[in-house]
DRENZADREN-743084 format. One line per field, with one value per residue: residue in one letter; x, y, z of N, C-alpha, C in turn. Coordinates in pm, whole numbers. Layout:
residu <- (A,...)
nx <- (X,...)
ny <- (Y,...)
nz <- (Z,...)
cax <- (X,...)
cay <- (Y,...)
caz <- (Z,...)
cx <- (X,...)
cy <- (Y,...)
cz <- (Z,...)
***
This chain:
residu <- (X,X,X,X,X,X,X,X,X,X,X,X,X,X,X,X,X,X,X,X,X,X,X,X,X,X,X,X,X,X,X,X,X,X,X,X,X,X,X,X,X,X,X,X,X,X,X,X,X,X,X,X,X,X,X,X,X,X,X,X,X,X,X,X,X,X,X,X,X,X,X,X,X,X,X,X,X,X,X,X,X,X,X,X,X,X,X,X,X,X,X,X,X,X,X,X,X,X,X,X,X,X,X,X,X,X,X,X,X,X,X,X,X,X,X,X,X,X,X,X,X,X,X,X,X,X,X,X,X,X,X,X,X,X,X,X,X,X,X,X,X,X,X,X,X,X,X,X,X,X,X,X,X,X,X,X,X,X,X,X,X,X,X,X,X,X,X,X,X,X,X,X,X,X,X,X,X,X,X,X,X,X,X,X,X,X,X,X,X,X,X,X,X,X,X,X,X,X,X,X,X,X,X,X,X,X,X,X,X,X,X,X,X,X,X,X,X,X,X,X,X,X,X,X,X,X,X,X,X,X,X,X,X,X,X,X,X,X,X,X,X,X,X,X,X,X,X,X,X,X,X,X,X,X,X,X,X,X,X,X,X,X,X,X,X,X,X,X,X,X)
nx <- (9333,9403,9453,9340,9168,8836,8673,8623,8614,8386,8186,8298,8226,7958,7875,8029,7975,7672,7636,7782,7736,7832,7959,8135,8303,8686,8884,9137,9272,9593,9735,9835,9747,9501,9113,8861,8578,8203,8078,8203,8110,7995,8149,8458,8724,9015,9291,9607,10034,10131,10298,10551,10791,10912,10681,10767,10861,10648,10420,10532,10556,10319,10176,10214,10122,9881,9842,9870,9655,9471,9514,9483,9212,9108,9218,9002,8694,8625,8564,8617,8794,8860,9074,9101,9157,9062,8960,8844,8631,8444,8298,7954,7817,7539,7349,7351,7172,7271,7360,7655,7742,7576,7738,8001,8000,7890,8108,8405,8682,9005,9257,9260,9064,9048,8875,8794,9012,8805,8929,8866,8784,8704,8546,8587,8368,8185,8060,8069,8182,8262,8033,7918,7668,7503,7529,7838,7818,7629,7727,7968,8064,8294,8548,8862,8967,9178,9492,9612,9443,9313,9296,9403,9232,9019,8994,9095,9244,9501,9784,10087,10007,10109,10217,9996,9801,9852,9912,9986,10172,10380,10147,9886,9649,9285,9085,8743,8397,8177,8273,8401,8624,8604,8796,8807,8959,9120,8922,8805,8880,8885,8937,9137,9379,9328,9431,9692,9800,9806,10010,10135,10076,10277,10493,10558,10661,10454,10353,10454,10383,10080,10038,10051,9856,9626,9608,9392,9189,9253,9208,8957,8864,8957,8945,8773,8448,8433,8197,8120,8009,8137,8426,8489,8503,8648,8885,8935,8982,9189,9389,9380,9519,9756,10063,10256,10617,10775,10678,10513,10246,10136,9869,9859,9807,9878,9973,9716,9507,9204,8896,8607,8244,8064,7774,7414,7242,7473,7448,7346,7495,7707)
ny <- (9668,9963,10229,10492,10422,10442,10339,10115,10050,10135,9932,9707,9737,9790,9500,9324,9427,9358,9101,9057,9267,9566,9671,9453,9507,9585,9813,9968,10249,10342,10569,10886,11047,11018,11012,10914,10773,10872,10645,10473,10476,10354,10128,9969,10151,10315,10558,10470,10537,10616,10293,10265,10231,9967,9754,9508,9509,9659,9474,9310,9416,9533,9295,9165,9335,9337,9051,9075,9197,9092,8865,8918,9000,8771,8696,8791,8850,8713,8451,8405,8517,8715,8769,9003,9169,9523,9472,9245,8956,8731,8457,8271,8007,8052,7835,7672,7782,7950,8227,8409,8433,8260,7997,7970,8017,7723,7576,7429,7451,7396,7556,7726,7822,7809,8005,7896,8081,8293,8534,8815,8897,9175,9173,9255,9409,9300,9389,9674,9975,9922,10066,10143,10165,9939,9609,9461,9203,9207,9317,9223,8873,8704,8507,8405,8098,8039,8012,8188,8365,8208,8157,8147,8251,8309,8228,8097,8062,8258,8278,8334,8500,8445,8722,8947,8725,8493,8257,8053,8065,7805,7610,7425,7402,7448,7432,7506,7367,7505,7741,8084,8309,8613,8784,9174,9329,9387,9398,9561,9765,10075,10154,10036,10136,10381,10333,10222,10454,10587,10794,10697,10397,10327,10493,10298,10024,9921,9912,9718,9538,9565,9568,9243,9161,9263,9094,8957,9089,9081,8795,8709,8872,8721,8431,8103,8059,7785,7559,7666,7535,7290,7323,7463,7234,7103,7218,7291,6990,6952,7211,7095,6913,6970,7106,7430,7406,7522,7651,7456,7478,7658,7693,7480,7458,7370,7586,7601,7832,7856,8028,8026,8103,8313,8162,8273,8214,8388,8654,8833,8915,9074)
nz <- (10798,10640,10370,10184,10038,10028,9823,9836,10117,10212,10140,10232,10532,10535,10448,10612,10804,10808,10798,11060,11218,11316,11499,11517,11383,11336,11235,11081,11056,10828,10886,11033,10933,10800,10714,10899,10797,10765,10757,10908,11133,11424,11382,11520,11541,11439,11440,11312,11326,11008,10846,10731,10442,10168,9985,10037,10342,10461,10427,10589,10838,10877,10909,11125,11341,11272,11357,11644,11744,11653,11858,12081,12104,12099,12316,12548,12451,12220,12026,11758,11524,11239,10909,10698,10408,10262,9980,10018,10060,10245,10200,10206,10062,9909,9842,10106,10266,10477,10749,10726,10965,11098,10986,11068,11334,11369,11234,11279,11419,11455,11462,11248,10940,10610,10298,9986,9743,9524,9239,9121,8781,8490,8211,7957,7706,7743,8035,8230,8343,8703,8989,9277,9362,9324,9382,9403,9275,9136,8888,8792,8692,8647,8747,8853,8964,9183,9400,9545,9665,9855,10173,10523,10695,10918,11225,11538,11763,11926,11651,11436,11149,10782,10533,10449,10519,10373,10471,10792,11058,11113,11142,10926,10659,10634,10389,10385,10347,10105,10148,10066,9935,9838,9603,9535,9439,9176,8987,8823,8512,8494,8757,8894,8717,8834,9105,9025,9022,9207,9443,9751,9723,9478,9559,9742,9602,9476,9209,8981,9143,9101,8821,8789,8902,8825,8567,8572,8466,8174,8142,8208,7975,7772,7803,7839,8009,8303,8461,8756,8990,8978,8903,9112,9315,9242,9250,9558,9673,9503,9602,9834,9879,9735,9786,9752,9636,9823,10029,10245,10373,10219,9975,9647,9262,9041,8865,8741,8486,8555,8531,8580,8584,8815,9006,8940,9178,9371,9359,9493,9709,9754)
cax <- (9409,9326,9502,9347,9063,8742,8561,8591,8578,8256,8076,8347,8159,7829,7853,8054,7851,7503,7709,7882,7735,7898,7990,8252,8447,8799,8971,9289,9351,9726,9826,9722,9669,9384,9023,8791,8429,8093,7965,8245,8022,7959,8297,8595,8813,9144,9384,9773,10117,10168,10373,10665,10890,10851,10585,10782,10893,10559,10375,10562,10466,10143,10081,10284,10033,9705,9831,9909,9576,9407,9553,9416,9037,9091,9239,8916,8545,8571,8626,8627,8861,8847,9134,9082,9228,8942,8869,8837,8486,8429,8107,7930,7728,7375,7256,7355,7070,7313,7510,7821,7772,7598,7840,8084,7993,7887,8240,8463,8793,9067,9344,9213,9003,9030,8730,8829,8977,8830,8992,8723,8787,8606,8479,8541,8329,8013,8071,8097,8273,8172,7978,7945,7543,7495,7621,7955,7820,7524,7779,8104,8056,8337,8657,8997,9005,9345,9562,9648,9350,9278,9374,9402,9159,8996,9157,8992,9349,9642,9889,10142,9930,10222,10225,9920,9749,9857,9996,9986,10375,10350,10026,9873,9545,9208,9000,8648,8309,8084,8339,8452,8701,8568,8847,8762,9093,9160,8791,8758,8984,8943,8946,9235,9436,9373,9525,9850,9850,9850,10146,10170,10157,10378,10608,10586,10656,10358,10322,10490,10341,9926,10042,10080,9739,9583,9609,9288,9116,9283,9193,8789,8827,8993,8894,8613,8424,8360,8135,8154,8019,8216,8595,8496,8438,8762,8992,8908,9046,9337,9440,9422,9643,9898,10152,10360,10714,10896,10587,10418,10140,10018,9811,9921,9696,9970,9975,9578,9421,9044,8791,8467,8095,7950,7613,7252,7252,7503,7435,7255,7545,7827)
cay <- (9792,10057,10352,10538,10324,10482,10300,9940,10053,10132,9814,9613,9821,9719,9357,9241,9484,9350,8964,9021,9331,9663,9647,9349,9521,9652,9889,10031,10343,10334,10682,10999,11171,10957,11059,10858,10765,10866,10506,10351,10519,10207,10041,9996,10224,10395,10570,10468,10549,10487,10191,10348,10152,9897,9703,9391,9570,9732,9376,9232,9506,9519,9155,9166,9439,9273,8943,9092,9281,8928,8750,9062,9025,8630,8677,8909,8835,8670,8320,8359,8666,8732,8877,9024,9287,9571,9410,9109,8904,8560,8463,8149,7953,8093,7720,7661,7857,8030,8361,8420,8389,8125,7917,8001,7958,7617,7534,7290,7545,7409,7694,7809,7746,7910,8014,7889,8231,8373,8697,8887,9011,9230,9117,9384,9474,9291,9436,9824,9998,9931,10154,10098,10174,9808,9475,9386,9071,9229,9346,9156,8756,8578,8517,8300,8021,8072,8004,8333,8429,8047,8239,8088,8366,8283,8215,8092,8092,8331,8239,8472,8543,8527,8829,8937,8657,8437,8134,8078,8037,7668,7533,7349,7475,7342,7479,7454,7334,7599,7869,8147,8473,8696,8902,9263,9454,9428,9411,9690,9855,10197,10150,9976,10269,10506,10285,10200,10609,10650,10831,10618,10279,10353,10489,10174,10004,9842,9938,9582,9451,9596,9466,9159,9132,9333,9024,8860,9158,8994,8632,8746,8908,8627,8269,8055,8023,7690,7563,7708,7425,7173,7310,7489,7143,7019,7312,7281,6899,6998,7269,7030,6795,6981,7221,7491,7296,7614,7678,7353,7531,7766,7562,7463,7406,7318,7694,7640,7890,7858,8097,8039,8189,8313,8124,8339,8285,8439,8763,9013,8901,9158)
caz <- (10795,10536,10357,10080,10000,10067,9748,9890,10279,10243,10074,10312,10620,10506,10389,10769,10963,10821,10845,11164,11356,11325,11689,11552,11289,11429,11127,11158,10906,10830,10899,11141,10810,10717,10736,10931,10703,10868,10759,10997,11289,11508,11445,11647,11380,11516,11323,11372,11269,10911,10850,10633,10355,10063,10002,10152,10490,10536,10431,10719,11000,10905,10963,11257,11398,11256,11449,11780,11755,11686,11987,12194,12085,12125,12507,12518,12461,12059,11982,11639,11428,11072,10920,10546,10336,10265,9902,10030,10134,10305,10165,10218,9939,9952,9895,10235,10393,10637,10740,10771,11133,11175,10926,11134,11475,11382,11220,11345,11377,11560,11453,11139,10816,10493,10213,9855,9672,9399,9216,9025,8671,8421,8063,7854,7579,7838,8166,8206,8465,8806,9050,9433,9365,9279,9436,9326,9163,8967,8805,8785,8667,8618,8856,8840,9078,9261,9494,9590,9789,9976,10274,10625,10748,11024,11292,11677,11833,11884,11589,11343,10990,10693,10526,10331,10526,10287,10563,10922,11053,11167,11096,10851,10632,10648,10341,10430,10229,10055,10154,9922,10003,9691,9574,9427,9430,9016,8915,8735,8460,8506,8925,8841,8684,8943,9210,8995,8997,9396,9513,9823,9633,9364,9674,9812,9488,9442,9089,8939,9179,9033,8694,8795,8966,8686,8454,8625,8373,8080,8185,8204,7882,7688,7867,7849,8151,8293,8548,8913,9099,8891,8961,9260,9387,9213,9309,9666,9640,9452,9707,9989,9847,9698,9835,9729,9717,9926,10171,10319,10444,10132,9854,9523,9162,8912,8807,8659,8475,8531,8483,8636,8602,8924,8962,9011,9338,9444,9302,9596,9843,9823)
cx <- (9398,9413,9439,9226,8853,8628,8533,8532,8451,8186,8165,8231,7997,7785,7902,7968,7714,7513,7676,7810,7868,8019,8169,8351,8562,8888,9066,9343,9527,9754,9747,9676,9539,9251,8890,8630,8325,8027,8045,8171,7996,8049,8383,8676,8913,9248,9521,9825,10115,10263,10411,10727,10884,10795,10651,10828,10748,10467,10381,10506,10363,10083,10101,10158,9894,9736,9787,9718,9455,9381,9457,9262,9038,9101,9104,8781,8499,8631,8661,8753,8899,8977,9185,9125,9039,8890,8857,8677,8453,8252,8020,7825,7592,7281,7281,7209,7131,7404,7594,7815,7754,7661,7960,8045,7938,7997,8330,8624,8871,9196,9266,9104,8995,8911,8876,8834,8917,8851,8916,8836,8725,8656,8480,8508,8225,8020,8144,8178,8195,8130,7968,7776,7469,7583,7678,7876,7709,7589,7939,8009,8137,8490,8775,8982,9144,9354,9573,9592,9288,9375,9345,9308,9090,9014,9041,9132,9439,9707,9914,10098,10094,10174,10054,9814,9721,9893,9936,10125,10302,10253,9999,9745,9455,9034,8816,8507,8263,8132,8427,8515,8701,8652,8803,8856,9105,9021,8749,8895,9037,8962,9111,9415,9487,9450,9663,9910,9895,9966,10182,10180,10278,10539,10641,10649,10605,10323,10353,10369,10125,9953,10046,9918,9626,9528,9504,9156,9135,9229,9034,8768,8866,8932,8750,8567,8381,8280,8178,8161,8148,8409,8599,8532,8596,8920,9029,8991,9157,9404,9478,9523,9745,9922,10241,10502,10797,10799,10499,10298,10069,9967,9853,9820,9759,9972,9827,9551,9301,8988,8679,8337,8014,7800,7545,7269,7324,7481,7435,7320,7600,7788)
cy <- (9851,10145,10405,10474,10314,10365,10142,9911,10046,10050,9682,9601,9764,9604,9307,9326,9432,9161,8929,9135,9461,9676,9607,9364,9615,9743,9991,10113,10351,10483,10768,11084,11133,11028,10963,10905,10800,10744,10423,10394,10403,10120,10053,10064,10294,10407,10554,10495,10498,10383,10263,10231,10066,9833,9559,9422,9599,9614,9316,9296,9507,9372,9115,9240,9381,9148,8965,9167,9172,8894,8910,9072,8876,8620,8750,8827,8777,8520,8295,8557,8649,8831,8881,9161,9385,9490,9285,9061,8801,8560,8292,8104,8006,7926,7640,7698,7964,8158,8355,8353,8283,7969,7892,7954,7780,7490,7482,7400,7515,7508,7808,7760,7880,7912,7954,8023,8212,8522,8681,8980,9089,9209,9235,9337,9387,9342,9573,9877,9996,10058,10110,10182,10048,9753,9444,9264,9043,9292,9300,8972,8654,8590,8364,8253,7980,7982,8085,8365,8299,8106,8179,8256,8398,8224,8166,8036,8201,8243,8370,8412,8604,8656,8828,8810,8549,8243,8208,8002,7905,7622,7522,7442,7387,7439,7418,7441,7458,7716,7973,8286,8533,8804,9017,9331,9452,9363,9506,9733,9991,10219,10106,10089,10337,10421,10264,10341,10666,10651,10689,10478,10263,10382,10374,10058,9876,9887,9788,9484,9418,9577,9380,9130,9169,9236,8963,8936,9068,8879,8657,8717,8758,8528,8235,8033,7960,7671,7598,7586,7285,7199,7400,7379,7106,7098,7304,7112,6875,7085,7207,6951,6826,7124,7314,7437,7377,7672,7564,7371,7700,7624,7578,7455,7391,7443,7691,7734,7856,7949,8052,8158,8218,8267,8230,8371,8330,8646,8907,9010,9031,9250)
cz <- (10656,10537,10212,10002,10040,9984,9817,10047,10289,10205,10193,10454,10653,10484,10552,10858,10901,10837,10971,11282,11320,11396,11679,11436,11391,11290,11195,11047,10963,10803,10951,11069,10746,10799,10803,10901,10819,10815,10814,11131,11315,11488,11480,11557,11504,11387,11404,11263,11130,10912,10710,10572,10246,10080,10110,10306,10583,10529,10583,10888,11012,10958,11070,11327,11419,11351,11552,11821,11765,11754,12077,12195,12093,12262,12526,12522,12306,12083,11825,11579,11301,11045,10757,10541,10293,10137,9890,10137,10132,10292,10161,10083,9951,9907,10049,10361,10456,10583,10751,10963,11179,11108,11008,11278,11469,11331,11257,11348,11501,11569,11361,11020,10696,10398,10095,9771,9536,9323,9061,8893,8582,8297,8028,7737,7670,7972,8165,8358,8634,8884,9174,9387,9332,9368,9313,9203,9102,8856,8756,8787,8657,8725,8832,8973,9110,9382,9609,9713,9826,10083,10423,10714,10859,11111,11474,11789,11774,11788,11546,11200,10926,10639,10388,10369,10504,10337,10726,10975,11170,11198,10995,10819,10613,10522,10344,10290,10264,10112,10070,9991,9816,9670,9454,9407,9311,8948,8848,8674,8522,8690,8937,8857,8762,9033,9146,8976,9108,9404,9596,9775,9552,9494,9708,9761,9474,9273,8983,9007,9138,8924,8684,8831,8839,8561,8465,8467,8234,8008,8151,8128,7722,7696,7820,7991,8146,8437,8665,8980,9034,8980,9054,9402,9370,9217,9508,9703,9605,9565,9829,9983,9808,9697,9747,9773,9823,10006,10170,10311,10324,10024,9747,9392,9039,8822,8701,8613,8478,8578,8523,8627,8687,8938,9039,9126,9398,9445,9360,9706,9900,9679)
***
């Protein structure tokens, strides 16, 4: 579900439709005032009601909505449903060999399985402002290995997705090997900006809440970056084992900062 977000829709659009098949994206612009892209031609797109009120009211409907919309393409003709925010991208290791798809369809998924997040920041004074004429990650390098975005994301039964995706209400999480959910939402400064400027965010009062996210820029610019495969390997381990003590079922990492260096290969994904 989408409002206002043309720059990400369209590289989202292109990366699961050349994945997944056009055919098998379902987008849902959040309001009848929105403008439907001529590069969603060939996916299921529908515009609905906005979802009105603060960010935690309208969090909750929306995921309410994206569930029910889930279970409906699961009773249906999918066994599998993906369910990501637009700057968000489930990307598999490129030493694997495989696509998205066929990672997936050969996946062992008895509710769910999450990618290992990482949330992308920008190196200032080596990394310039991005462009959507380039892949994301010829031009963005380094990313905080989180919590945050280890998202129970795919999904091969009806369940209810916490808010933001962030949980699945009574199940357990099963982060999977050589899986990665690549966050781009505070990758860029000046991209950045303009969104903590949007009317409708700021309405919503998401503005605290894009300073907070914001800090991943910071982290880039300051940190050292250490190996990917190394505490990719040893974050993934950590997450499984230890919980958030007031949600069971989100992952924990002792409040880590690490900083990571996207390797080579992943470079020409997204």
């Amino acid at each position: 579900m989408v409002r206002n977000d043309r720059f990400f829709l369209k590289k989202w659009v292109d990366y699961y439709g050349r994945e997944l098949g056009k055919e098998n994206l379902h987008i849902f612009f959040d309001g009848l005032d929105q403008e439907i892209e001529p590069f969603c031609e060939g996916t299921k797109t529908q515009l609905v009601s906005q979802i009105r009120g603060n960010i935690v009211s309208t969090d909750k409907e929306r995921i309410v909505f994206l569930s029910e919309r889930a279970a409906e393409l699961l009773a249906s003709d999918y066994d599998i449903v993906i369910g990501v925010d637009v700057d968000e991208f489930i990307v598999v290791d490129p030493k694997t060999g495989k696509s998205l798809r066929e990672y997936l369809s050969e996946a062992r998924i008895r509710t769910s399985i999450s990618a290992l997040g990482m949330d992308f920041g920008q190196k200032i004074g080596e990394e310039g402002d991005i462009t959507d004429e380039l892949p994301f990650l010829n031009q963005r390098q380094y990313a905080r290995i989180g919590t945050r975005y280890t998202k129970p994301s795919v999904i091969s039964r009806p369940c209810r997705w916490g808010s933001g995706f962030h949980r699945i209400k009574r199940h357990n999480f099963h982060i999977a090997k050589d899986l990665y959910l690549f966050h781009f939402g505070y990758f860029d400064k000046r991209l950045t900006e303009e969104r903590m400027n949007d009317a409708d965010r700021l309405s919503q009062g998401w503005g605290k809440h894009m300073e907070r996210r914001a800090r991943t820029i910071r982290l880039a610019t300051e940190c050292k970056a250490r190996d990917f495969d190394v505490w990719a390997r040893f974050a993934r381990i950590c997450q499984t084992m230890v919980r958030q003590p007031h949600s069971w079922n989100k992952p924990a990492m002792f409040n880590l900062n690490i900083l990571v260096r996207i390797p080579e290969r992943f470079r020409d994904i997204v």
